[in-house]
C-alpha positions in Angstrom: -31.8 -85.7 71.7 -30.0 -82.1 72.1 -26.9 -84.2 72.4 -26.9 -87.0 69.1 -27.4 -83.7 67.2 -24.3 -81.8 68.5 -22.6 -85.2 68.4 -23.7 -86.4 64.9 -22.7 -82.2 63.9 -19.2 -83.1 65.4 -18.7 -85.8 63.4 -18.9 -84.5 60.1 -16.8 -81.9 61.3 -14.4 -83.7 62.0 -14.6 -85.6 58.8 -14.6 -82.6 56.8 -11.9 -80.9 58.7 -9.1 -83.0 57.5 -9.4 -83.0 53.9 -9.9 -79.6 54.1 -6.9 -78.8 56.1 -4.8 -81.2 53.5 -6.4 -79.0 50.6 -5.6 -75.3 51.9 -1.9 -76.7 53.1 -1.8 -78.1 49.2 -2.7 -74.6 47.6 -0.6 -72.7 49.9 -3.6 -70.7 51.1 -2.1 -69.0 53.6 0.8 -68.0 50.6 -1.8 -66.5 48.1 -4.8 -65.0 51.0 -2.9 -61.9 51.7 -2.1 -61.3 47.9 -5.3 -61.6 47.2 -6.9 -59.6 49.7 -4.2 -56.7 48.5 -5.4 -56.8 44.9 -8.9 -56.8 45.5 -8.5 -53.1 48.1 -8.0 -50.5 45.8 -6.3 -47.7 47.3 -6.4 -44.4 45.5 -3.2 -42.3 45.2 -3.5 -38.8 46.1 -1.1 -36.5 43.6 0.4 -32.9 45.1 -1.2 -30.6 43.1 1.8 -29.8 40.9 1.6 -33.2 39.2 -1.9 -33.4 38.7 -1.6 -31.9 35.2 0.8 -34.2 34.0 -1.3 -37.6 34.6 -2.6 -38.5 31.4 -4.6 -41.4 32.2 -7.5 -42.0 33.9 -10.0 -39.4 35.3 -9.2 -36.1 37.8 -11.4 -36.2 40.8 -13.2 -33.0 41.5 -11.9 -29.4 41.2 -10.4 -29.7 37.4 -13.1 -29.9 35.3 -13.2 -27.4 32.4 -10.5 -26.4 32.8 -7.8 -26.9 29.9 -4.0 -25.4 29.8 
């Protein structure tokens, strides 16, 4: 019983696998993943403090608020 069920599961695997494979080899998966993956992490850029008041978009983080030059 145990074993039609692994080897029916096996199967379909293999079915699937193949057009599968073909489809990520046609989109160039492996090409576009680690683009992806880079624009989806944002990474937050630290300034030195001398350049914090010249940023003029976007929000300070902590410490400046209230205060005006």
């Amino acid at each position: 019983m145990a074993m039609t069920i692994f080897g029916g599961w096996f199967i379909w695997g293999l079915i699937l696998a193949g057009p599968l494979y073909w489809l990520g080899w046609r989109l160039r998966v492996k090409y576009w993943l680690p683009r992806l993956r880079s624009l989806w992490r944002r990474r937050t850029v630290q300034l030195p403090s001398q350049l914090v008041p010249l940023v003029l978009l976007g929000k300070r983080r902590g410490g400046g608020e209230g205060k005006r030059a």
